[in-house]
N, C-alpha and C positions, 0 to 999 in steps of 0.2 A: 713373914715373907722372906725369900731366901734376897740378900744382900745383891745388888749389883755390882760385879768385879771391875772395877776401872784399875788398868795399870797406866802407870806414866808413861808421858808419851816418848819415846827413846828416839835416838836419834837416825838419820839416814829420813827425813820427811816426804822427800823429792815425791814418790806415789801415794802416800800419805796425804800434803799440803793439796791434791789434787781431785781425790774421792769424792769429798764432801760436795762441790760444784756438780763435777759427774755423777753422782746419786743424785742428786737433784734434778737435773736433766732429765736424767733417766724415768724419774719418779714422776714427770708430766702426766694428767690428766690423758687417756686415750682419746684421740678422735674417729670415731665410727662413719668414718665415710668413704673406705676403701669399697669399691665395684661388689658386689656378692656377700655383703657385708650382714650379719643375722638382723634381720628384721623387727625380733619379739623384745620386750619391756628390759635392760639392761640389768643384770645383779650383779655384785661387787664382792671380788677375791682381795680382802686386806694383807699384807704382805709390811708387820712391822721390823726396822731394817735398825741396825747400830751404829750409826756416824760416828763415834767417839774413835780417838785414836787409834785404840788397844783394838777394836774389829771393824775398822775400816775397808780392810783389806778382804775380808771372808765376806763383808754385808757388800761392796759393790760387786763382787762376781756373782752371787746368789742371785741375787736383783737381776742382773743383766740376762742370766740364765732363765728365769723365771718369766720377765718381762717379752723376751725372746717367742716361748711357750705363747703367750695368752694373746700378743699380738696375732703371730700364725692361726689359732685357734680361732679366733674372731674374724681372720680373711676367709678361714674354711666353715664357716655356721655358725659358732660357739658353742653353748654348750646345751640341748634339745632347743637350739632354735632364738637363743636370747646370746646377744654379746655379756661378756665377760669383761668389765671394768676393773681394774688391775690398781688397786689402790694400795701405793708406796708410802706409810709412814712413818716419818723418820725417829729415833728418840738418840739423846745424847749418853746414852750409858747411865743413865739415874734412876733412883724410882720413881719421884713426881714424873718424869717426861713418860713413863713406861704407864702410870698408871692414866697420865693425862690422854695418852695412844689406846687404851684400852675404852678409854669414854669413849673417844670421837668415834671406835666400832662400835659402843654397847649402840649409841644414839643413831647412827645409821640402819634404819630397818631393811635398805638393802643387801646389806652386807650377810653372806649367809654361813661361810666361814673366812679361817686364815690360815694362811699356807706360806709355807719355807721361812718362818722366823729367824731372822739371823742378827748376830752371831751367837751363842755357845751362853753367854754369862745376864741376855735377854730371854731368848730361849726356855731356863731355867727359871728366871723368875717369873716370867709369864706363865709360866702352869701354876705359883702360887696366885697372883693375881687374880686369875681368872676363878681362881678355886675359892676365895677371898670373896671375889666381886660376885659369883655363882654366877656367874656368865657363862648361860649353854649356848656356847657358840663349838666348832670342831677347828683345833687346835692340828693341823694336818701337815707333817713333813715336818716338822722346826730342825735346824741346825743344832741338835740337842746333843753334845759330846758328852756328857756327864751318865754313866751308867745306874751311878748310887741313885738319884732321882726316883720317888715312886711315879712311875706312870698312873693317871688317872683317866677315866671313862673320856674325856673330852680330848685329850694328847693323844696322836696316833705318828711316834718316831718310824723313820722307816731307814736310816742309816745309822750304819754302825758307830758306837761310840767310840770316846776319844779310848778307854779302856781293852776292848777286842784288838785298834789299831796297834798299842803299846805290846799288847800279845804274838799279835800275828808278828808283828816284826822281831821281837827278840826271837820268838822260835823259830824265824826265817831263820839267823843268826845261828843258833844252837846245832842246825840242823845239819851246815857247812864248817862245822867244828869251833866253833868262836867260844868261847870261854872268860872274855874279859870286855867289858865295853864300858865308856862314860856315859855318864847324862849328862847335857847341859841344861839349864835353863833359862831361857830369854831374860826374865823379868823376873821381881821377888815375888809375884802375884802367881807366877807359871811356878817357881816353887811348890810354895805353897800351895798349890791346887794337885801337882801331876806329881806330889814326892814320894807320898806312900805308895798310890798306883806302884809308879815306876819301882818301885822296892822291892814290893812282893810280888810282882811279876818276875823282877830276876832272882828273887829267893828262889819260887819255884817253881825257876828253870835252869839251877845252880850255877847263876852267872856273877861271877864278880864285876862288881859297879864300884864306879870313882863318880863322886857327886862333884861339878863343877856350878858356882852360881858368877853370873857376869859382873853381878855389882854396878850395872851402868855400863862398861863398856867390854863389849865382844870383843872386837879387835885384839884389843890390848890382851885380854884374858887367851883368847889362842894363841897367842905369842909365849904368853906361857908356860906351852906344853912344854915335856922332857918326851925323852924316849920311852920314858917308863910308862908314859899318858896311851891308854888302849886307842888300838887303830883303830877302831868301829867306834862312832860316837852317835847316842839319840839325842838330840835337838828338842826341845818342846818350847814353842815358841809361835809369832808371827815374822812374815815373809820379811820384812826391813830387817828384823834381827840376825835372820837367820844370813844373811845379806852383808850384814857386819862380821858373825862370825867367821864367811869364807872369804872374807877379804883378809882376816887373820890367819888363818889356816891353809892360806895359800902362799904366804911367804914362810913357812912352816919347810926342813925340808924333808922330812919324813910325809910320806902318801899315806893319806888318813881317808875314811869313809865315815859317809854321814848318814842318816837315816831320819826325818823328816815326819810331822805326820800330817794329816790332810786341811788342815787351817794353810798350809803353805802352797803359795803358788808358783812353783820353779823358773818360769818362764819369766816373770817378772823378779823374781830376785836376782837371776842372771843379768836382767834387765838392769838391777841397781847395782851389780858390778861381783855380785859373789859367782862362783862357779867356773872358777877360771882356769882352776888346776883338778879341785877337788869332786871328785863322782859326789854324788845324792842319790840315796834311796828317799821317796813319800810316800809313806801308804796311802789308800785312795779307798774311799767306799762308794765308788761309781766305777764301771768299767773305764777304762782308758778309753781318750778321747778318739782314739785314730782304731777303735778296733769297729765291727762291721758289723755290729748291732743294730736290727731298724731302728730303737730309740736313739742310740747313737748316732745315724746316720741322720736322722730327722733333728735332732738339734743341730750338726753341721749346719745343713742346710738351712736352716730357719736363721742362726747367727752369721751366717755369712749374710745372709739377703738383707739381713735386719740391721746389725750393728757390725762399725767396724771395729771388732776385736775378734783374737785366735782363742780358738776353743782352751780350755781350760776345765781341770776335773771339777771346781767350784761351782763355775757357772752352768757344766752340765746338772749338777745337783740339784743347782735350782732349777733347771730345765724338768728334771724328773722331780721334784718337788710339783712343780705346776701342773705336769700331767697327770700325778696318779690324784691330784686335789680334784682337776675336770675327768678321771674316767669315776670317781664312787658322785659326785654331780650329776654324772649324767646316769649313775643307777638309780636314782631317788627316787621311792613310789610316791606317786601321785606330785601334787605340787610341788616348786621348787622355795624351800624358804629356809632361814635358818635353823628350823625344827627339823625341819625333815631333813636335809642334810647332814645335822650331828646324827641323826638314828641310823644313815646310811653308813657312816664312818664306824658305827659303833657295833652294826655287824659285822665289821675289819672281815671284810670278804680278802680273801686271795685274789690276785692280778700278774699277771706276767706283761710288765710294761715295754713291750718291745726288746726282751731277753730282761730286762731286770726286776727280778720277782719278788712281788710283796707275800709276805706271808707272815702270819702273828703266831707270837710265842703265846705260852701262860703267864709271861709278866707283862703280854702287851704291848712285846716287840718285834718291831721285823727287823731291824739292823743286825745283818750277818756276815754283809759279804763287803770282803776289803780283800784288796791286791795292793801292788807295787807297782812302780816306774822308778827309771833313774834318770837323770840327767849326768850327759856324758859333759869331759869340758868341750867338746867343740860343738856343743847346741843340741845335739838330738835328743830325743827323749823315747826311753824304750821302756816298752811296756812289758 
């Protein structure tokens, strides 16, 4: 079974100390007693989420997004006629908890699949588990960044990995004449995990890279630039870190750019004090939140009515996580169970989710499409 990655928990807590209550909230039991509400026998979408430190931040916006999703779904029918139970559970970044969360779905015969897994290092192990436990259940949307992974018959990713992001943006870069960029890395875990990636993507895209690692603390380590330190820096990392570093980079007095990739929520890291001088590029593999997509527009709408939080590329994902898990749902011939469901998933039909389109590779994947946003320092964020 592939290892679950816990890094230490670094510092900057403040949205961190606060998740694990609000995942929990969040993760209540639905109550089906809203006016027009589906009538028929309830079946149950699992949706196993990461508390631990190190993806706190990625597993509460998925959830929130997702959650968003199956609420609205359930005021509108659900899904041929039966409410849709949205079952949140939690694991602490371990394997006992990941494998104890895979019983309490094996043992649920309502349960018919799981949808939007999050974060990244759960994700990943859960395809071996499941392959382990031979649990056909469909493995549908996970927050799955790792491209090396073989996809198997029961996994069906539909967003780009952490590997495309690392691409599209260096040859964003390349393309505007840039010739020299750093890495940083958050964590000796984000090391270790994004080094090679990151290397042979700038081989070859014949970029010179300057490796920086934090050591524990950001701050301190952007103080350390020289002039000689490339003005384009990639980040890999979560949003507290990243948080830390622009709190260093901004008493810096050379203007430096950062680039970001889709584990990070900008809004909220501006929130914990970075962004104050220095632009941000993130890659995103959702459309921007503010573009005029009916999927897009339909998660507005559903988050605003439902929860008070600002849209965010995260919790759209898991917004379209949820959906495209209820549109192959509601193609299921004949009864709805968890057999016939994975057989639905396993004809990986083509979908256009309200502009965002699934469509499967021959390894098995649909994750293709990744754009940008920046954050400017006076707040806005443009797509």
């Amino acid at each position: 079974m592939t290892a679950l990655r816990v890094s230490p928990a670094p510092p900057a807590p403040r949205r961190r100390a606060l998740l694990v209550s609000t995942a929990a909230a969040i993760a209540k039991p639905m109550a089906f007693a809203q006016p027009g509400r589906p009538a028929g026998k309830p079946v149950t979408v699992a949706q196993i989420v990461d508390t631990s430190a190190a993806q706190q931040d990625v597993s509460k916006d998925l959830l929130i997004g997702s959650r968003a999703f199956w609420q609205d779904l359930n005021a509108r029918g659900g899904v041929r006629g039966r409410p849709v139970a949205h079952q949140a559970i939690e694991v602490d970044g371990t394997a006992a908890s990941l494998r104890a969360a895979v019983a309490q779905v094996r043992d649920n015969g309502a349960c018919v699949a799981l949808s939007a897994t999050a974060g990244d290092p759960v994700a990943e192990a859960l395809v071996d588990v499941l392959r382990q436990e031979n649990l056909a259940i469909a493995h549908a949307a996970p927050w799955l960044q790792t491209s090396a992974l073989e996809v198997d018959d029961r996994t069906f990713p539909i967003f780009a990995p952490r590997e495309g992001q690392i691409a599209h943006a260096l040859k964003s870069l390349t393309s505007v004449g840039v010739q020299a960029i750093g890495a940083i890395y958050g964590t000796d875990a984000d090391y270790l995990l994004h080094r090679r990636d990151v290397e042979r993507i700038a081989a070859a895209l014949r970029l010179k890279l300057q490796t920086f690692r934090a050591e524990g603390d950001l701050t301190r380590l952007a103080q350390t630039f020289t002039p000689g330190t490339p003005a384009l820096l990639l980040f890999l990392g979560g949003t507290p870190e990243l948080a830390q570093l622009m709190q260093g980079l901004d008493r810096q007095p050379r203007q430096r750019y950062l680039v970001a990739l889709a584990d990070v929520n900008l809004q909220v890291m501006q929130q914990l004090g970075g962004g104050r001088s220095t632009p941000v590029i993130a890659t995103q593999v959702v459309p921007v939140v503010t573009a005029g997509l009916p999927v897009v527009r339909a998660y507005r709408e559903a988050l605003g009515r439902l929860f008070d939080e600002p849209p965010a590329p995260l919790s759209l994902a898991g917004f379209i996580a949820a959906r495209y898990t209820a549109e192959v749902l509601a193609d299921v011939d004949g009864a709805l169970s968890r057999q016939s469901a994975l057989a639905a998933f396993q004809r990986r039909a083509s979908f256009d989710l309200g502009g965002f389109r699934i469509s499967y590779d021959q390894h098995r994947r649909s994750g293709t499409f990744v754009t940008q946003s920046m954050l400017m320092p006076d707040g806005r964020v443009i797509g």
